[in-house]
C-alpha atoms as one frame of an Amber mdcrd trajectory, in Angstrom:
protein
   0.000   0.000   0.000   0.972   3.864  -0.896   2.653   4.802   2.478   0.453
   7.787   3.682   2.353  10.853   5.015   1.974  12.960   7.671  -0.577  16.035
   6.864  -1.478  18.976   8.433  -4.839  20.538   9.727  -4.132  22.673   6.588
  -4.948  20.052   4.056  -7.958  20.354   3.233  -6.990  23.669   1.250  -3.567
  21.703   0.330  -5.024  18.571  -1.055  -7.456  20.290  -3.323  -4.770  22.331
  -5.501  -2.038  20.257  -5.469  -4.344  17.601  -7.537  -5.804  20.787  -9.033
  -2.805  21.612 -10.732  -2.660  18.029 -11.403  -5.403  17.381 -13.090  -5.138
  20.855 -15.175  -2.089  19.680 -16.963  -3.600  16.228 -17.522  -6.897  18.697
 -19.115  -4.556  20.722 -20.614  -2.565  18.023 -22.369  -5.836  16.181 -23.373
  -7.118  19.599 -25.008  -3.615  19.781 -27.059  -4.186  16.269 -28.268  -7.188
  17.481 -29.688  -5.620  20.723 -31.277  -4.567  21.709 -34.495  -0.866  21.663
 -32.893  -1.402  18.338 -31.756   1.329  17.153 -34.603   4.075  18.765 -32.055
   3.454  15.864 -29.304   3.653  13.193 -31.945   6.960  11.552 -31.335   5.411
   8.162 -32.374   8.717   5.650 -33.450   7.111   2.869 -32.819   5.276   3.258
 -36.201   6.360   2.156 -39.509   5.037   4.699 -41.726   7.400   7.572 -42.363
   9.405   9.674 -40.032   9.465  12.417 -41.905   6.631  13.530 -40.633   7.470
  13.310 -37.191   6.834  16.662 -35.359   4.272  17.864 -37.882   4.096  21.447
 -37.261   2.614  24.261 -38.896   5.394  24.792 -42.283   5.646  28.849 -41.140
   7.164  27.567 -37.621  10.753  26.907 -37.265  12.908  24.710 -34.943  12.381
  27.149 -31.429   8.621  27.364 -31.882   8.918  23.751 -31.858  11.268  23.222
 -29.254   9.522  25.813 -27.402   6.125  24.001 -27.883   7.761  20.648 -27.372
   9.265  21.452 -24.203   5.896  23.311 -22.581   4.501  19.823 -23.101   6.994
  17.589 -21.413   6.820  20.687 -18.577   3.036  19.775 -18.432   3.277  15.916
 -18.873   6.012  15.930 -15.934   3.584  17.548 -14.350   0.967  15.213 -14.801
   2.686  12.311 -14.327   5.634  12.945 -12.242   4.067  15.512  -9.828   2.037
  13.000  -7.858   5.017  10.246  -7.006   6.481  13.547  -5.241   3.549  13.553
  -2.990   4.936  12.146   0.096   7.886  14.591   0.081   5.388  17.338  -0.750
   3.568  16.517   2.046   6.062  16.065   4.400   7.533  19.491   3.597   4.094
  20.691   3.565   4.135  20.117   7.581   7.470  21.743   8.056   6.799  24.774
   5.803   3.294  25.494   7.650   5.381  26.402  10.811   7.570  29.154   9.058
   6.599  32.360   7.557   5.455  32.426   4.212   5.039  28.642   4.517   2.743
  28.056   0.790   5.987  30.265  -0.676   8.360  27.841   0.324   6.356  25.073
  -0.883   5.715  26.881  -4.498   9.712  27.123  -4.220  10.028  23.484  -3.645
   7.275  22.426  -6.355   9.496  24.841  -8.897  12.815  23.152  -7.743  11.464
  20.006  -8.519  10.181  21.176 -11.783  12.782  22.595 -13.489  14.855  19.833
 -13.348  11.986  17.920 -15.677  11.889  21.062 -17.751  15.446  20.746 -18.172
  15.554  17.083 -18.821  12.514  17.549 -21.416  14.244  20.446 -23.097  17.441
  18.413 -23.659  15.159  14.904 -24.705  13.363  17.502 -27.489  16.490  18.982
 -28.586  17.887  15.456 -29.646  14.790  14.292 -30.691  14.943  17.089 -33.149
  18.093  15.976 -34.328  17.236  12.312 -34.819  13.803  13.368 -36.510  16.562
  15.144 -38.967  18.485  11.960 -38.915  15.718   9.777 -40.042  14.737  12.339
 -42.637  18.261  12.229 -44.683  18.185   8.179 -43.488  16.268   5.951 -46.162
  16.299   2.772 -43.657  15.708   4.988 -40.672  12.776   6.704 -41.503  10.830
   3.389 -42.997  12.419   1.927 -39.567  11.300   3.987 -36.650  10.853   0.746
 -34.788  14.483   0.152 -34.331  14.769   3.319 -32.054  11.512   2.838 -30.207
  13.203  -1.065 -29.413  16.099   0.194 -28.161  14.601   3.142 -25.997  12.131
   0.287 -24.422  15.299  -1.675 -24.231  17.595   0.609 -22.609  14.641   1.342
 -20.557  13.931  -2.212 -19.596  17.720  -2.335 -18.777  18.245   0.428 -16.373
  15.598  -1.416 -14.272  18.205  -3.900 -12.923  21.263  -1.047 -12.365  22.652
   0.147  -9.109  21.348   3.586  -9.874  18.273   2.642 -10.279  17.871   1.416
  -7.115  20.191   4.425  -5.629  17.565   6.762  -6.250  14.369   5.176  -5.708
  16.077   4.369  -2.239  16.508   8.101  -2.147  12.840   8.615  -2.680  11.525
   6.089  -0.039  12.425   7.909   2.485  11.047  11.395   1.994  11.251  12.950
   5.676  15.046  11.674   6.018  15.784  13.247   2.695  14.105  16.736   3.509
  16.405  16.498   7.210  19.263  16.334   5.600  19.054  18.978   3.258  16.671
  21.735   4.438  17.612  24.748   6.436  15.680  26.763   8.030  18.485  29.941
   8.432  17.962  30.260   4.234  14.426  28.951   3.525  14.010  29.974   0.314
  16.971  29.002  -1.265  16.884  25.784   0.697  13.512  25.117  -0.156  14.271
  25.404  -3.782  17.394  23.572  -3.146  15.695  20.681  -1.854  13.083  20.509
  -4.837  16.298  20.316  -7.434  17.793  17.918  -5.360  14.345  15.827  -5.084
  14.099  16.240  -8.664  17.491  15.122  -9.592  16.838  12.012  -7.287  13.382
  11.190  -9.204  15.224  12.105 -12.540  17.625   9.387 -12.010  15.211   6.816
 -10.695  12.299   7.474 -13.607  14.267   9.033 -16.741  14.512   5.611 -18.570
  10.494   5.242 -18.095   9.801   9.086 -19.043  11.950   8.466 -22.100   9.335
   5.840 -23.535   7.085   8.544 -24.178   9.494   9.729 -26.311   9.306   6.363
 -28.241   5.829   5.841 -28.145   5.005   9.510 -28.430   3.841  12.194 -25.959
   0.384  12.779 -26.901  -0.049   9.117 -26.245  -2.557   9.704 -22.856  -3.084
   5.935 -21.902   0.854   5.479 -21.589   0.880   8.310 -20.105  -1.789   7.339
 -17.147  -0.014   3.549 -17.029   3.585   4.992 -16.756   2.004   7.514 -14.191
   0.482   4.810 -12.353   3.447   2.582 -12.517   6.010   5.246 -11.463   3.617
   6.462  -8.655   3.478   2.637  -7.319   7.191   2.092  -7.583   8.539   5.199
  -5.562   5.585   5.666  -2.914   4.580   1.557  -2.246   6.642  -0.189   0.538
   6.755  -3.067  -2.001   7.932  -0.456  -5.235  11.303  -1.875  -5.072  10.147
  -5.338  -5.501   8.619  -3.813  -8.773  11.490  -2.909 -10.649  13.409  -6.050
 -11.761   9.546  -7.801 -13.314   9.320  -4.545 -14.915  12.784  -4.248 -16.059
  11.719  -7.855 -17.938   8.275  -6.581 -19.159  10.129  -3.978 -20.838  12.633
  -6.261 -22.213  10.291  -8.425 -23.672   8.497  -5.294 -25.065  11.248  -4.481
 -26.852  12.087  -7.762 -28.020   8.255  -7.643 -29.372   8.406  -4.238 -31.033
  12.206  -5.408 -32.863  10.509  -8.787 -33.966   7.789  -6.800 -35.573   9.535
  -4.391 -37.127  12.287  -7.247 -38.556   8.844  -9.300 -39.923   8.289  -6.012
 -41.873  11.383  -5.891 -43.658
């Protein structure tokens, strides 16, 4: 079971807008699926029609409107989907910030901390997404051959599963009131706050970033993988049997890979 963390008489006002905010980027990501700029979440390789149109986008834009639009959507799926495994830690801090001054602007600070360090990760996974879209484009065999890069980003995915880091981090995240102990300080509680969302961020980056990166392969308008890698990621870091989760799903993902290789290879 999800471990439940230690809340605050405050909650009730807590609660509500931290799944507001939520459940607005999961709207607003559902309402950009449905838009004409829908094209610039469709990082689909696991199809085998051509690449070249990957990242349809309006022919007038140019490559920072798209990396500008492509990056405000990993901001708002990391919201959706990473946001609530940071619950615990959110909640814990919640406590602690409630007894200084400006307590809900310390906790915005540690909600942006934690943030930009999925912006940052999404604006770097764009930017070379950009380049392989141009890859496959001048590529004959890659762009008839998506398949081959969404098998190996499943792969490396299902990998990671089973490495040391892996279970570095997620240790890391397991233990949310140790890790905001050892790192926040109340004689600089704004910076520290911040601090300790980066460094909560950086933690979660290294324990999910090989699981976010499928939705580059299997493209980030893609809402149901979004909700089951949500869900899975959620389980994982906030269950007191997660850790137990991540070698069977390290071989689901294998095999998943193995799958999406054989197909593509039947298609030659």
């Amino acid at each position: 079971m999800i471990r439940a963390p230690s809340l605050t008489p405050h909650d009730p006002v807590f609660l509500p807008l931290f799944g507001g905010m939520i459940l607005l980027a999961w709207g607003l990501l559902a309402g950009w699926a449905l838009s004409p700029w829908a094209g610039s979440l469709d990082h689909d390789w696991t199809r085998l029609a051509l690449l070249a149109e990957l990242c349809r986008m309006n022919p007038a834009a140019g490559v920072l409107p798209d990396l500008a639009l492509g990056t405000l959507a990993w901001l708002l799926m990391s919201t959706a989907m990473m946001l609530p495994t940071a619950l615990p830690l959110v909640a814990s801090f919640r406590g602690l910030a409630a007894r200084q001054p400006h307590g809900g602007r310390l906790l915005a600070l540690l909600i942006a901390g934690y943030l930009a360090v999925w912006l940052a990760f999404g604006l770097l996974v764009h930017g070379l997404g950009m380049i392989l879209a141009g890859l496959a484009v001048d590529s004959a065999w890659l762009t008839f051959n998506g398949w081959a890069v969404a098998a190996a980003i499943v792969l490396a995915s299902g990998l990671f599963q089973f490495s040391a880091l892996k279970a570095h981090c997620l240790h890391a995240c397991h233990s949310p009131v140790t890790f905001i102990l050892e790192r926040w300080s109340p004689r600089q509680p704004r910076r520290s706050s911040f601090r300790l969302g980066v460094a909560h961020g950086l933690y979660c980056l290294g324990c999910c970033w090989a699981l976010m990166l499928i939705m580059f392969a299997v493209g980030t308008a893609n809402l149901a993988w979004m909700l089951l890698l949500a869900a899975v990621m959620a389980l994982e870091k906030n269950s007191s049997w997660g850790r137990r989760m991540s070698r069977p799903l390290g071989a689901l993902l294998i095999i998943l890979a193995v799958v999406l290789a054989g197909g593509g290879l039947l298609s030659l």
